[in-house]
C-alpha positions as CSV (number, residue, x, y, z in Angstrom):
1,X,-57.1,-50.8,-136.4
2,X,-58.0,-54.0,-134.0
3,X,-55.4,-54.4,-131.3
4,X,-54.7,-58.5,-130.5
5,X,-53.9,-59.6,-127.5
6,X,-51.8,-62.5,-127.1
7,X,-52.5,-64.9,-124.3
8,X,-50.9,-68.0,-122.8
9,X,-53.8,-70.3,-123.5
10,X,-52.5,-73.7,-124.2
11,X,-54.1,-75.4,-127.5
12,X,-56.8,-77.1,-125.8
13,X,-58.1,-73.7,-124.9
14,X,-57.9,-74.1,-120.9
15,X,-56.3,-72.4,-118.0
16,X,-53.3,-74.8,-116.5
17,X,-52.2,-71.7,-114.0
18,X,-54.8,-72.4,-110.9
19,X,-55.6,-76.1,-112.0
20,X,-51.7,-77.1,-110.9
21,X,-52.8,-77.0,-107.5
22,X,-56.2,-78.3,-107.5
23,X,-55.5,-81.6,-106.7
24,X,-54.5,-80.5,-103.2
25,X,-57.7,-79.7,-101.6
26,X,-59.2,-82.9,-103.1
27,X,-56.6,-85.1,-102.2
28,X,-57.1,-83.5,-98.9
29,X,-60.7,-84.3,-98.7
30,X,-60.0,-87.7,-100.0
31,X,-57.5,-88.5,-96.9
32,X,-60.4,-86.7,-94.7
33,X,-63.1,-89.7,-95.8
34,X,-60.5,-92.6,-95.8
35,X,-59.4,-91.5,-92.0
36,X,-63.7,-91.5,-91.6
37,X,-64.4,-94.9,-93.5
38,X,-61.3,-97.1,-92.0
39,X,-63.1,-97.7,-88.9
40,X,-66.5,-98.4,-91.0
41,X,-64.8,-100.5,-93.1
42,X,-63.0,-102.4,-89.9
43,X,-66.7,-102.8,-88.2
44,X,-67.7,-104.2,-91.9
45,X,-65.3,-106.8,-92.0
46,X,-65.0,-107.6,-88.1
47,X,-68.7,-108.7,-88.1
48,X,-68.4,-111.3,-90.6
49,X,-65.5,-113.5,-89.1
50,X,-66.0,-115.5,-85.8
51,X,-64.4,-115.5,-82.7
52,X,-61.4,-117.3,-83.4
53,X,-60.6,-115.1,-86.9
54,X,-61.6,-111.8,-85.2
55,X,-58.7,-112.7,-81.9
56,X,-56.5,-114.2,-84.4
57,X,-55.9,-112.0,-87.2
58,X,-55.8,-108.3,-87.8
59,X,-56.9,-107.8,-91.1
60,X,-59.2,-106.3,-93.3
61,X,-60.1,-109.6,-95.4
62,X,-64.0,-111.0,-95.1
63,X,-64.8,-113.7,-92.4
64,X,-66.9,-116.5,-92.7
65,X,-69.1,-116.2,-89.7
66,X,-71.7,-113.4,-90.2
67,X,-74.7,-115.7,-90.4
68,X,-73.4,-117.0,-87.0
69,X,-73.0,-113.8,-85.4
70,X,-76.2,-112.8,-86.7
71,X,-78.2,-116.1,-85.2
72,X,-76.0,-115.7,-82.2
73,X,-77.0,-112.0,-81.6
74,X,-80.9,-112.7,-82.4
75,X,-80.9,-115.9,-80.2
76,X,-78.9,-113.9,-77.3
77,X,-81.6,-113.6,-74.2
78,X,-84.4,-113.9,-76.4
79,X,-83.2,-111.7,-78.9
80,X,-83.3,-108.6,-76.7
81,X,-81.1,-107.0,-79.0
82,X,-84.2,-106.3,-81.3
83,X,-86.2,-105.0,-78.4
84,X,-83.1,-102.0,-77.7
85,X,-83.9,-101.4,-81.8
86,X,-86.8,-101.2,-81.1
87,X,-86.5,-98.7,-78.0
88,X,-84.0,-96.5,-80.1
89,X,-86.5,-96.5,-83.2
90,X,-89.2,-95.4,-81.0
91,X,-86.9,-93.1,-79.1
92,X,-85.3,-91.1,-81.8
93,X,-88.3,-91.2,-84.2
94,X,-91.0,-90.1,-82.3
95,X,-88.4,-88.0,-80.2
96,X,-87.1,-86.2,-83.6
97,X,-90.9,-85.7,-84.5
98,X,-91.9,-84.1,-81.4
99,X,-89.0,-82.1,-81.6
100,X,-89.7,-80.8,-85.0
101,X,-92.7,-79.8,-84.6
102,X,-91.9,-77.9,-81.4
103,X,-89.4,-76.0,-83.2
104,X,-91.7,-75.6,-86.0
105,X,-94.1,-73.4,-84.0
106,X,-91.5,-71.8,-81.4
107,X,-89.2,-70.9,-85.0
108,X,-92.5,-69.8,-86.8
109,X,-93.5,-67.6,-84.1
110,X,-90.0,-65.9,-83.3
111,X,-89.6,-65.4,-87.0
112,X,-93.4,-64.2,-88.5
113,X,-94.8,-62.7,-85.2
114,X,-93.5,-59.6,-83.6
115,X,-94.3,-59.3,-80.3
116,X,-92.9,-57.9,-77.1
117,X,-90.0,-59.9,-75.5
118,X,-89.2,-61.5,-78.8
119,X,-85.8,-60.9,-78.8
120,X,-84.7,-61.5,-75.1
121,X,-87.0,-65.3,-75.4
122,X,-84.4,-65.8,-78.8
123,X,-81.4,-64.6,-77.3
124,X,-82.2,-66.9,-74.4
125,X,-83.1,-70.1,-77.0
126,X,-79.7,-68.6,-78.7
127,X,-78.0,-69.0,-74.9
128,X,-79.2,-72.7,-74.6
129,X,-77.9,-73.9,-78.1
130,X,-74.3,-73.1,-75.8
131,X,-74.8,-75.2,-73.1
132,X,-73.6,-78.6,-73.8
133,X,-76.7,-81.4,-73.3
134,X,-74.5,-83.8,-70.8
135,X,-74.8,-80.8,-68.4
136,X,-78.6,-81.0,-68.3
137,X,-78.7,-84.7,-67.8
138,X,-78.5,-84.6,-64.2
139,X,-81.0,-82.0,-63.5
140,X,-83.2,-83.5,-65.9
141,X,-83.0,-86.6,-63.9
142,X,-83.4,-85.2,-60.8
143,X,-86.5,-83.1,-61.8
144,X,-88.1,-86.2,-63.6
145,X,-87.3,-88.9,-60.6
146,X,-89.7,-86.4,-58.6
147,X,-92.4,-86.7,-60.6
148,X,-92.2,-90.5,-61.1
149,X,-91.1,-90.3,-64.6
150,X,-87.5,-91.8,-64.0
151,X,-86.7,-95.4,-65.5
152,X,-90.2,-94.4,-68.0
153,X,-89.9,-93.8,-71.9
154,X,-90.9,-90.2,-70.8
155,X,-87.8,-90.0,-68.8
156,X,-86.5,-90.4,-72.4
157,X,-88.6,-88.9,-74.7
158,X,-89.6,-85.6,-73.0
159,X,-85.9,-83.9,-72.9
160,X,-85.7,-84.7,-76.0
161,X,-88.7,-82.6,-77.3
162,X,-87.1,-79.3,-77.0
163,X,-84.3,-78.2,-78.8
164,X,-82.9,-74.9,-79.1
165,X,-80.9,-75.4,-81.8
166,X,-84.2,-76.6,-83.7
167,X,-86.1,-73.3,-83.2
168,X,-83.1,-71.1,-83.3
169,X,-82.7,-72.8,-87.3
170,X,-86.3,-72.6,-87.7
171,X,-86.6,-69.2,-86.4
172,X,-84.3,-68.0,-89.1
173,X,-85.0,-70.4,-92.1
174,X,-88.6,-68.9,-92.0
175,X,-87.9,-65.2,-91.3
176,X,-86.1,-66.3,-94.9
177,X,-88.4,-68.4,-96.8
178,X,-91.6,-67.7,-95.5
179,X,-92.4,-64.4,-96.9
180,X,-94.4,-61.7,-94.8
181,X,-96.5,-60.9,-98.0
182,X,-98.1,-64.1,-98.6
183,X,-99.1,-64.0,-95.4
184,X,-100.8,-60.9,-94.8
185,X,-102.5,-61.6,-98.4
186,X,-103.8,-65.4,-96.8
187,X,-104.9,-63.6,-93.8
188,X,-106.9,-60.8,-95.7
189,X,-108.7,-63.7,-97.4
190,X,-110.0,-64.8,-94.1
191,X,-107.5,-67.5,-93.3
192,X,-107.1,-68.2,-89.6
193,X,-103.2,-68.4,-88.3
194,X,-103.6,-72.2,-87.8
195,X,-104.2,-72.9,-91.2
196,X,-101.7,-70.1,-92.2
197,X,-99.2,-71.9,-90.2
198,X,-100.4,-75.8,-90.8
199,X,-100.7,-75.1,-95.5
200,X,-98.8,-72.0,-96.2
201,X,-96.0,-71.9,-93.4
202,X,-95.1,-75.2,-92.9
203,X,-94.6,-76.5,-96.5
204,X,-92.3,-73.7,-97.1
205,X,-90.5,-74.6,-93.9
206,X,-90.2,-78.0,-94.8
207,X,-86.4,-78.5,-95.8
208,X,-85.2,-76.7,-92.6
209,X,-87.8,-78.8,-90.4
210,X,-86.0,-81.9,-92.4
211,X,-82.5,-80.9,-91.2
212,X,-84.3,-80.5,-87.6
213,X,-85.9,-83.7,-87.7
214,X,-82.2,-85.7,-88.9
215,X,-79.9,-83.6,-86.7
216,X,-82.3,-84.7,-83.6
217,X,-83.0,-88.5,-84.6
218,X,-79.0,-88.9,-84.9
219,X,-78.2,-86.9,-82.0
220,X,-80.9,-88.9,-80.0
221,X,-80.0,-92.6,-82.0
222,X,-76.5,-92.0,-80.5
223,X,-77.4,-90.4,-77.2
224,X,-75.9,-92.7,-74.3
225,X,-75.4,-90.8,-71.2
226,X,-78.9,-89.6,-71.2
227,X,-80.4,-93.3,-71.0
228,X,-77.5,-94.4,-68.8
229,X,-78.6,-91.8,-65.8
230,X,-82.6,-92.4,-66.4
231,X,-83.0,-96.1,-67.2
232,X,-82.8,-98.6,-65.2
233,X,-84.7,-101.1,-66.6
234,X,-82.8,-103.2,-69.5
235,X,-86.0,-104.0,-71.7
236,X,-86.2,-100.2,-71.7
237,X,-82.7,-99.8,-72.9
238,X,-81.6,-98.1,-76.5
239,X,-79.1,-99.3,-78.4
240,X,-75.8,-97.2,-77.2
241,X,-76.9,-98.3,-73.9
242,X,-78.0,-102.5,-74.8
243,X,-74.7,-102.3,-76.4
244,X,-72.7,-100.8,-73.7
245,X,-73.6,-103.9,-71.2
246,X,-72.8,-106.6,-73.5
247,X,-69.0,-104.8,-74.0
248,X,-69.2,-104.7,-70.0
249,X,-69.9,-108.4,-70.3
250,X,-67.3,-109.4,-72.9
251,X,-64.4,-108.6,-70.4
252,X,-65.7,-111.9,-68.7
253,X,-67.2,-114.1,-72.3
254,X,-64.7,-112.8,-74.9
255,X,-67.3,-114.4,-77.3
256,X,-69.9,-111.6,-76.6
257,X,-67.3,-109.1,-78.4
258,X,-68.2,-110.7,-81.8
259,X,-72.0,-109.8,-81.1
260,X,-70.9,-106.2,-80.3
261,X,-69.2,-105.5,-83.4
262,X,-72.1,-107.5,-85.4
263,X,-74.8,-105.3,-83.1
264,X,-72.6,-102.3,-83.9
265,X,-73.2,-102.2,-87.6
266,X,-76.8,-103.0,-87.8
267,X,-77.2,-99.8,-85.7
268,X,-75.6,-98.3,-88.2
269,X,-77.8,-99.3,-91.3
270,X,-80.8,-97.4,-89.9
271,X,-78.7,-93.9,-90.1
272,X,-77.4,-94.6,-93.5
273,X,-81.1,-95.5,-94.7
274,X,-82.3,-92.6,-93.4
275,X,-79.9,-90.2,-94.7
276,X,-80.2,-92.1,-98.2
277,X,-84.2,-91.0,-98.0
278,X,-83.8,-87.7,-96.4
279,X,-81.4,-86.4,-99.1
280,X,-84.4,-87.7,-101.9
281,X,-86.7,-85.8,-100.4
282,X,-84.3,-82.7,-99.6
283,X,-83.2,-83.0,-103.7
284,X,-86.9,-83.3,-105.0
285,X,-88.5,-80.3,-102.1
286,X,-85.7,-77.9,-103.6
287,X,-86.1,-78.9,-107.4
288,X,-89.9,-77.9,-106.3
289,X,-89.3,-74.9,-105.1
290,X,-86.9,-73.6,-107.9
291,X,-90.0,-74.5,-110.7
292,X,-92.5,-72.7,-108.3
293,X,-90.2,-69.7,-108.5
């Protein structure tokens, strides 16, 4: 004889015990982006009024003066502001790139290679990823300025090459994707390390070096302390930094706070694109990998 078990399943055949408090975590969240997007928004709509609607209202309504502030920003000094787009382009991408592929090797090596003193050179990497980068900045300043690299793009680009974070994340997304098999089979084939490394390694280290690559372009992009101490000349200056003056300025021409704001979200677009093309490729590398499995 079949025992029944009676349940209190409501007709639609679904669960309303843990769904009554479901909305809490979400609305949570939601609260969490609006308290991130309100000042977004605010930067939004402050470009696009002019001076007078931007000192004379407080509101979240459209402007009519972006075209202005736009001409206005180009046409300031001889549209300089391009050149510090330039500077934080060249800054954070080839800085990001340097960086990756630093950590590529350094990770690669710490994670595939076993060799004495491995551990005390990671726990050492693991020590630096503590130590806060404004605390370097001086030292890094002082040790550049005596070999004549201060106020140079290497006085910017080379403390940016290292990052222990970068090779401590490396380190371990390859000592977990990078299995040891394939590579002892590659080397039994004849396969020297470099091309190990350079067609069997890297590939599958790819997503991790992406996440290297983003974390260090933002954190470079957005870096303003570090180009404060080493530059001196403004032609040489990065955004944060060519941004920072004109706010300096603006206590003295209130209208150079409208080219602020306007300069403050086209630094922005940059970061969005590139999060927008990373997360593509970060979608399509893992779909790959899942069909190759």
């Amino acid at each position: 004889m079949t025992a029944l078990t009676l349940t209190s399943t409501p007709k639609d055949g679904t669960s309303r015990g843990p769904r009554r408090t479901a909305w809490i975590p979400t609305m949570v969240l939601a609260l969490g982006a609006l308290y991130c997007l309100i000042p977004v928004i605010w930067v939004v709509m402050a470009a696009t009024k002019s001076r007078d609607e931007l000192f004379s209202t407080f509101t979240f309504a459209p402007g009519s003066g972006f075209l202005d502030n736009l001409s206005d920003l180009t046409a300031y000094r001889d549209g300089i502001y391009w050149q510090w787009m330039a500077n934080s382009a060249f800054y954070a991408g080839l800085g990001a790139l340097l960086s990756a592929a630093v950590s590529a090797a350094g990770g690669y090596a710490l994670g595939r290679f076993a060799f004495r003193g491995r551990e005390f050179v990671f726990k050492t990497i693991l020590a630096g990823v503590l130590v806060p980068g404004i605390v370097l900045t001086v030292p890094q300043y002082l040790l550049l300025s005596k070999m004549g690299l201060a106020d140079s793009y290497w006085s910017m680009l080379l403390p940016s090459i290292l990052s222990p974070y970068g090779v401590y994340l490396v380190r371990i997304y390859a000592s977990a994707a990078v299995p040891g098999e394939l590579l002892e089979a590659a080397r039994m084939d004849g396969a020297s390390e470099w091309r190990i490394f350079s067609r069997i390694a890297v590939p599958m280290m790819m997503p991790g070096l992406i996440t290297v690559f983003l974390f260090q372009f933002v954190g470079i992009w957005n870096n303003f302390l570090l180009p404060y101490v080493m530059l001196a000349d403004d032609t040489k200056f990065p955004l944060t930094l060519g941004l920072y003056t004109l706010l300096s300025q603006g206590a003295s021409q209130p209208a150079l706070y409208t080219l602020v704001i306007t300069g403050c979200l086209l630094a922005v677009l940059p970061l969005i694109g590139l999060f927008l093309v990373i997360q593509r490729y970060w979608s399509l590398d893992l779909l790959s990998g899942s069909v190759k499995a």
